[in-house]
MIMI-366519 format. One record per residue (C-alpha): chain; x, y, z. Coordinates in Angstrom, 1 decimal. Each point is the difference from the previous one (the first is absolute). Example, Ala and Ser with C-alpha at 12.3 -4.5 7.8 and 13.67 -1.06 7.14 Angstrom:
REM residues 2
+---+--------+--------+--------+
| c |     xx |     yy |     zz |
+---+--------+--------+--------+
| A |   12.3 |   -4.5 |    7.8 |
| A |    1.4 |    3.4 |   -0.7 |
+---+--------+--------+--------+
This chain:
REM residues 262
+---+--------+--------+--------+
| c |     xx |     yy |     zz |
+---+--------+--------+--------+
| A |  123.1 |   48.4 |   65.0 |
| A |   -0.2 |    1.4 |   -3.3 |
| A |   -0.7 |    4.0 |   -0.3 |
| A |   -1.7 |    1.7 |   -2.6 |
| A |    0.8 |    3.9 |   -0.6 |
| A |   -3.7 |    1.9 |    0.5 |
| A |   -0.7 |    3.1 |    1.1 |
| A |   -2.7 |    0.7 |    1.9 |
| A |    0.1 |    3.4 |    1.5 |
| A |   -1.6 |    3.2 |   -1.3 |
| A |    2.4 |    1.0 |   -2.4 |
| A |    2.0 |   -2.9 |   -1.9 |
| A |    2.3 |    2.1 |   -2.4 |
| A |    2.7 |    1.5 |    2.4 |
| A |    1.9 |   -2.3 |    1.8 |
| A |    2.7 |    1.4 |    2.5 |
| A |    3.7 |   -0.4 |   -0.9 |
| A |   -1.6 |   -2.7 |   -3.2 |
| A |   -0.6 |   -2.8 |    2.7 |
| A |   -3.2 |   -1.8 |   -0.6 |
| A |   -2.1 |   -1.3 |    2.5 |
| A |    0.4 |   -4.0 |   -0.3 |
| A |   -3.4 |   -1.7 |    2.0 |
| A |    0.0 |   -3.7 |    0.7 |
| A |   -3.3 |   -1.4 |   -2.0 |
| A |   -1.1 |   -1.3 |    2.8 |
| A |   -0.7 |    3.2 |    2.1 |
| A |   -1.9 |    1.6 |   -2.9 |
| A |   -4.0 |   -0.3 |    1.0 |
| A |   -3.0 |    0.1 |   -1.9 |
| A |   -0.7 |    3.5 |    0.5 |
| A |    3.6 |    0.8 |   -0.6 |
| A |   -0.6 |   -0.9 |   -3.8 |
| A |   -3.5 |    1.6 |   -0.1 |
| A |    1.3 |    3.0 |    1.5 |
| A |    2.8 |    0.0 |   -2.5 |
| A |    3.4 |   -1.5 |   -0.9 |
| A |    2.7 |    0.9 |   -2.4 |
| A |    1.9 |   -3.1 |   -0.9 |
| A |    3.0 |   -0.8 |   -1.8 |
| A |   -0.4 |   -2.7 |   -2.9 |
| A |    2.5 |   -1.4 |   -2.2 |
| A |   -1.7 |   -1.0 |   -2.9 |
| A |    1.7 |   -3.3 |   -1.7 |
| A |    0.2 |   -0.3 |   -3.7 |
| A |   -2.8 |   -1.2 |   -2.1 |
| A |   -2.5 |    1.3 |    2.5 |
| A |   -2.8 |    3.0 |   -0.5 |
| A |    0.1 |    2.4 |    2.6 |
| A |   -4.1 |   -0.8 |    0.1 |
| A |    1.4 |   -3.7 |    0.9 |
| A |    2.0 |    1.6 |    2.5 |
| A |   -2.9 |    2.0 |    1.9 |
| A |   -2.4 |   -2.9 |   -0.4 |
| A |    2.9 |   -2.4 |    2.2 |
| A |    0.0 |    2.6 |    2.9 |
| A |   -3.5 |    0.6 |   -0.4 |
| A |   -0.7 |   -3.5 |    0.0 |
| A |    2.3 |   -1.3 |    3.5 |
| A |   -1.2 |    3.3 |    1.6 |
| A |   -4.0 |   -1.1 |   -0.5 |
| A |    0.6 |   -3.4 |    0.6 |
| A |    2.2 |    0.8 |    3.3 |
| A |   -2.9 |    2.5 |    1.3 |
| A |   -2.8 |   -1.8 |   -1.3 |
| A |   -0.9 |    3.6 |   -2.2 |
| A |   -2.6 |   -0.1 |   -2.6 |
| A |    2.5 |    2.7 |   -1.5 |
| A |    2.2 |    2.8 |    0.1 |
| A |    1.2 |    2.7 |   -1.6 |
| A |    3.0 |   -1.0 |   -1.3 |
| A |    2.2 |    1.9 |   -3.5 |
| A |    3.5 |    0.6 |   -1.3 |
| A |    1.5 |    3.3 |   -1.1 |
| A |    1.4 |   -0.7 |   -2.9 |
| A |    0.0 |   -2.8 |   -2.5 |
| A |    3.0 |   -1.8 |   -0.6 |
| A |    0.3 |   -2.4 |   -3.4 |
| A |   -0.1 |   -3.9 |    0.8 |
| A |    3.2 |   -0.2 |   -1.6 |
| A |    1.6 |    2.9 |    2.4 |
| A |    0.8 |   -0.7 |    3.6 |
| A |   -0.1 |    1.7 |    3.0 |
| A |   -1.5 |    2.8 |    2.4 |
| A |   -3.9 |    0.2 |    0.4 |
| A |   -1.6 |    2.2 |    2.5 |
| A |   -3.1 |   -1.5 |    1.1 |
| A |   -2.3 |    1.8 |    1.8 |
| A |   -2.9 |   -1.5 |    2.0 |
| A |   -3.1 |    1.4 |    2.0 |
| A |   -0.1 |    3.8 |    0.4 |
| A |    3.7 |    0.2 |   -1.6 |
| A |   -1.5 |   -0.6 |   -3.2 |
| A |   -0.6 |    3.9 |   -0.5 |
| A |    3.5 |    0.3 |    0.4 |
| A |    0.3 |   -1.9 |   -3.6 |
| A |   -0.2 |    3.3 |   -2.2 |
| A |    2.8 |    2.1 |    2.0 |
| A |    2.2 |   -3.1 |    0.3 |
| A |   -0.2 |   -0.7 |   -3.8 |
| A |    1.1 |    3.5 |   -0.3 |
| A |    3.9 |   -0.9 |    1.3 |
| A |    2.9 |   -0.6 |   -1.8 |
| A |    1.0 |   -3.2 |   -0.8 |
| A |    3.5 |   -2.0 |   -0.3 |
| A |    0.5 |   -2.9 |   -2.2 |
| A |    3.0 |   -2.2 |   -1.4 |
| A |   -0.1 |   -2.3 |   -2.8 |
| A |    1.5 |   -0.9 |   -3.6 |
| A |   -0.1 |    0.9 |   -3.2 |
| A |    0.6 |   -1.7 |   -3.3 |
| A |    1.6 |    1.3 |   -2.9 |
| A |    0.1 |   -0.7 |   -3.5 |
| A |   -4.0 |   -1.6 |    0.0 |
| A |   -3.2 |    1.4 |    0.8 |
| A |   -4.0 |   -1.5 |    0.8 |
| A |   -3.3 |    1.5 |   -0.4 |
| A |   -0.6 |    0.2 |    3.6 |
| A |    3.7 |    1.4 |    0.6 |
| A |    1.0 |   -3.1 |    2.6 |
| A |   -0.2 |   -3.5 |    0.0 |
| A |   -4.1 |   -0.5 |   -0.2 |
| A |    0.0 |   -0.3 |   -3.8 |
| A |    2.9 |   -1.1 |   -2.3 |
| A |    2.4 |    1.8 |   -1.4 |
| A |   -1.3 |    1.7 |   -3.7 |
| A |    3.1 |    1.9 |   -1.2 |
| A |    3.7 |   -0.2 |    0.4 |
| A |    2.8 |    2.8 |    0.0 |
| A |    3.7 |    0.2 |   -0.1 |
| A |    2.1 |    1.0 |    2.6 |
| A |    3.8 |    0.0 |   -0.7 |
| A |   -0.2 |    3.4 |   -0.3 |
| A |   -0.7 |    0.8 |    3.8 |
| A |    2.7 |    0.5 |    2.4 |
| A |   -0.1 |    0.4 |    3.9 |
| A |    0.4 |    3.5 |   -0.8 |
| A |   -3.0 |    0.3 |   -2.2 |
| A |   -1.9 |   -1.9 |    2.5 |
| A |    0.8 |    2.7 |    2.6 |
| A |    0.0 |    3.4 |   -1.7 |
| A |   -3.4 |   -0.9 |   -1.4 |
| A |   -1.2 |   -0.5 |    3.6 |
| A |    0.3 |    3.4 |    0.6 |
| A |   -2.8 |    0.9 |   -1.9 |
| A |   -2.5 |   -2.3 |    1.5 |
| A |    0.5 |    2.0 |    3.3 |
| A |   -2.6 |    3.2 |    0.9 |
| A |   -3.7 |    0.0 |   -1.4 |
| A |   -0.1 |   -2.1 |   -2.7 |
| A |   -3.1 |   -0.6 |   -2.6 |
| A |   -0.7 |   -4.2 |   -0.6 |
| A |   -2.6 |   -1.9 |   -1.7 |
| A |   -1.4 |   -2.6 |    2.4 |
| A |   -0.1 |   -3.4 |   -1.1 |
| A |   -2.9 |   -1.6 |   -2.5 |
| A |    0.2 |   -3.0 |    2.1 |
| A |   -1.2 |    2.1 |    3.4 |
| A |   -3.1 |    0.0 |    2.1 |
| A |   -0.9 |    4.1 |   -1.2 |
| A |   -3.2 |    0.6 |   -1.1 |
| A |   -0.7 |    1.5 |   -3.6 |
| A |   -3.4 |    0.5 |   -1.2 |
| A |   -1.2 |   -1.8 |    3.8 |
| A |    1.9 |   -3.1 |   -1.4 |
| A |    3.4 |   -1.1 |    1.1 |
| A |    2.8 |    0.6 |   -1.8 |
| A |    1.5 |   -4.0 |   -0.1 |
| A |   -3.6 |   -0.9 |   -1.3 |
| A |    0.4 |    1.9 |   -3.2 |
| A |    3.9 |   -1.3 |    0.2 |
| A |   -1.3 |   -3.7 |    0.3 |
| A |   -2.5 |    0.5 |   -3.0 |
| A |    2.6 |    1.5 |   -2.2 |
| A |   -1.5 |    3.0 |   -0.1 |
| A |    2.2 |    2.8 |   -0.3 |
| A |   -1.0 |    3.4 |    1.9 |
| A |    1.2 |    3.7 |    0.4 |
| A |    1.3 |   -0.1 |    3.6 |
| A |    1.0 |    3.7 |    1.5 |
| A |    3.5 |    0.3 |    1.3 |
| A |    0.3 |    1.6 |    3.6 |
| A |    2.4 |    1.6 |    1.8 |
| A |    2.2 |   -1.3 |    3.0 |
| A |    2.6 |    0.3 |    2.3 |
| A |    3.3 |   -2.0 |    0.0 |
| A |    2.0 |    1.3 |    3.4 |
| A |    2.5 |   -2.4 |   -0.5 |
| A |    0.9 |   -2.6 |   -2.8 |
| A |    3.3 |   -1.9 |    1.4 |
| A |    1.9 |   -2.7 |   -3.1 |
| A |    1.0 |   -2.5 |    3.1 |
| A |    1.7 |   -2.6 |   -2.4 |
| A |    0.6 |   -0.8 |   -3.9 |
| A |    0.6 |   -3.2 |   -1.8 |
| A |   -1.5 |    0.3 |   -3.1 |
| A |   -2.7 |   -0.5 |   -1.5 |
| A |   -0.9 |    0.1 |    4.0 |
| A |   -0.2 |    3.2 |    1.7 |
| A |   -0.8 |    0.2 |    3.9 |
| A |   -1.4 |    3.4 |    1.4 |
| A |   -1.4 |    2.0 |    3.1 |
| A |   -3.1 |    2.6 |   -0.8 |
| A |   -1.4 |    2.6 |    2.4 |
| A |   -3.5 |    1.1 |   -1.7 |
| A |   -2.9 |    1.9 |    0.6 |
| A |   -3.9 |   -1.8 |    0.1 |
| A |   -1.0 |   -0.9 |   -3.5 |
| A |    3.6 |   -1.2 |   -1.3 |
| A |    0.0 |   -2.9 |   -2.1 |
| A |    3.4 |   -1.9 |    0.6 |
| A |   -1.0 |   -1.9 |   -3.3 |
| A |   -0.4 |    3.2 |   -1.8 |
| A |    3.3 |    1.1 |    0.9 |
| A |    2.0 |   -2.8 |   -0.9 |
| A |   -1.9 |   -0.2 |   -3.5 |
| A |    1.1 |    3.8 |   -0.4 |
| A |    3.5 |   -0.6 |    1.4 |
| A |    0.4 |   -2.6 |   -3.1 |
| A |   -0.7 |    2.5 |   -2.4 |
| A |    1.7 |    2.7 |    1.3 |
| A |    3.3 |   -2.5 |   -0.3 |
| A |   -1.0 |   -0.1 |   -3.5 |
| A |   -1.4 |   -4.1 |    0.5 |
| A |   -2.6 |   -1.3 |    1.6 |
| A |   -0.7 |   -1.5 |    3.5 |
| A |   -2.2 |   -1.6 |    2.7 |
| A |   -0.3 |   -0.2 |    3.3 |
| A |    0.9 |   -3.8 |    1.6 |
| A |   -0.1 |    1.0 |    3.7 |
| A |   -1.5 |    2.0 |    2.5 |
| A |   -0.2 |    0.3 |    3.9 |
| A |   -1.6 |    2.7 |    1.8 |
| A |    2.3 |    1.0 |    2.6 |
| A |   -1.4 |    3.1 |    1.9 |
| A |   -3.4 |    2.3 |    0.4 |
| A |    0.7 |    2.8 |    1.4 |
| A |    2.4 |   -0.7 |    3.3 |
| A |   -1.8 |   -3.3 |    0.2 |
| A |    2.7 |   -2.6 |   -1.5 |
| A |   -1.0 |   -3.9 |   -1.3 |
| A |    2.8 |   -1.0 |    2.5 |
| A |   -2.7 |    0.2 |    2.8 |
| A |   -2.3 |   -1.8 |   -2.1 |
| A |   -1.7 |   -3.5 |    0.4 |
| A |   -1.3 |   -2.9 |   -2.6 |
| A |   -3.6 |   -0.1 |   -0.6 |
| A |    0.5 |   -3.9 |    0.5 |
| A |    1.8 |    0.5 |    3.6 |
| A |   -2.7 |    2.5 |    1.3 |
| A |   -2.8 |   -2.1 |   -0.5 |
| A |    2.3 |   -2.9 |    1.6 |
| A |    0.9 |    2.5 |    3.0 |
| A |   -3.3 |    1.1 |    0.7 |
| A |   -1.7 |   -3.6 |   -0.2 |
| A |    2.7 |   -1.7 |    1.7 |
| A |    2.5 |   -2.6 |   -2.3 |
| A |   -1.8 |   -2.2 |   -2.4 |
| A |   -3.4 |    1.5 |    0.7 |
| A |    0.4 |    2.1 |   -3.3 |
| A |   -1.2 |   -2.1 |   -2.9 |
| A |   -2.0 |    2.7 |   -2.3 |
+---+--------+--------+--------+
């Protein structure tokens, strides 16, 4: 039987010793969802994490016959990153705010020597840098001052509101616009391998850290330019995408094998 990490008791953010409570689909009930669940997604490329919420929302009306439920993530991921997506449905959807509030781990890749207007792999790359002059040293000492409260600009190319219009709008009709930089937290920012122009990395960050941002910045501190060509969420908070489940192989589990066509 196929389990899904949820949470469904009063107080979803501590877990004793880290262990998670892993439910077989099955014995989750109707009023088990209405009441609240916490669950563990792992959101495959090229999805929306709306796309996401609107597969469990779907196989969780469709197996209760609901007219709806309250269904919502807590915190957006890119379609083109991977990864951990706390969904919260029924009452646990007041939970959203405090859980968007923890920090987050990610891994991914960056590219040197080229950057894009939206700072990954959405848009093509505009300018191109040199980068014989940067060494595995250089890489590393200039980490160093990426760690501790940090001030980035975040994205053009980013669903932030300006003027009650988002930010990719203006971004998508070439409009440029003033965008206020804002001040985060990197706990940890890990160089996990090099082999250039590819760099692979580990970030610890506080709510509000665009990952884009910082390997745009990371470029220029290096003296070139950059993008990011990879990202997986990996942990929020103690809760870790290792316990996580496909959007795709909930709605299977919960509707039985093949039952799943949406």
């Amino acid at each position: 039987m196929q389990s899904v990490t949820a949470f469904g008791d009063k107080d979803p953010y501590h877990q004793e010793g880290n262990a998670k409570e892993s439910i077989t689909m099955n014995s989750l009930s109707k009023e088990d969802f209405l009441d609240g669940q916490l669950l563990l997604i792992d959101k495959p490329l090229g999805w929306s994490s709306f796309q996401a919420v609107n597969k469990l929302k779907w196989a969780i009306r469709k197996k209760f016959h609901l007219k709806k439920i309250k269904i919502g993530h807590a915190g957006t991921l890119d379609p083109l990153a991977t990864g951990l997506l706390l969904i919260c449905t029924g009452k646990f959807t007041k939970k959203i705010n405090d859980l968007q509030g923890l920090v987050k781990e990610y891994t991914g890749t960056i590219t040197l020597g080229a950057t894009t207007p939206s700072l990954d792999l959405e848009t093509a790359i505009d300018k191109t840098f040199p980068i014989d002059h940067i060494s595995e040293e250089m890489i590393h000492a200039t980490k160093t001052s990426f760690i501790g409260k940090i001030e980035q600009e975040p994205p053009l190319f980013s669903a932030l509101k300006k003027d009650g219009k988002r930010l990719y709008e203006f971004a998508r009709e070439g409009k440029s616009v003033e965008i206020k930089k804002r001040t985060v937290i990197i706990y940890e920012f890990e160089i996990t391998k090099i082999k250039l122009p590819n760099i692979d990395f580990r970030v610890v960050c506080s709510k509000g850290t665009y990952i884009r941002s910082l390997a745009h910045d990371f470029g220029k501190a290096l003296q070139s330019g950059s993008h990011l060509i990879a990202l997986r969420r990996t942990k929020i908070g103690d809760f870790n995408v290792n316990k996580a489940l496909d959007p795709v192989v909930f709605g299977e589990t919960l509707l039985g094998n093949g039952a799943n066509s949406h």
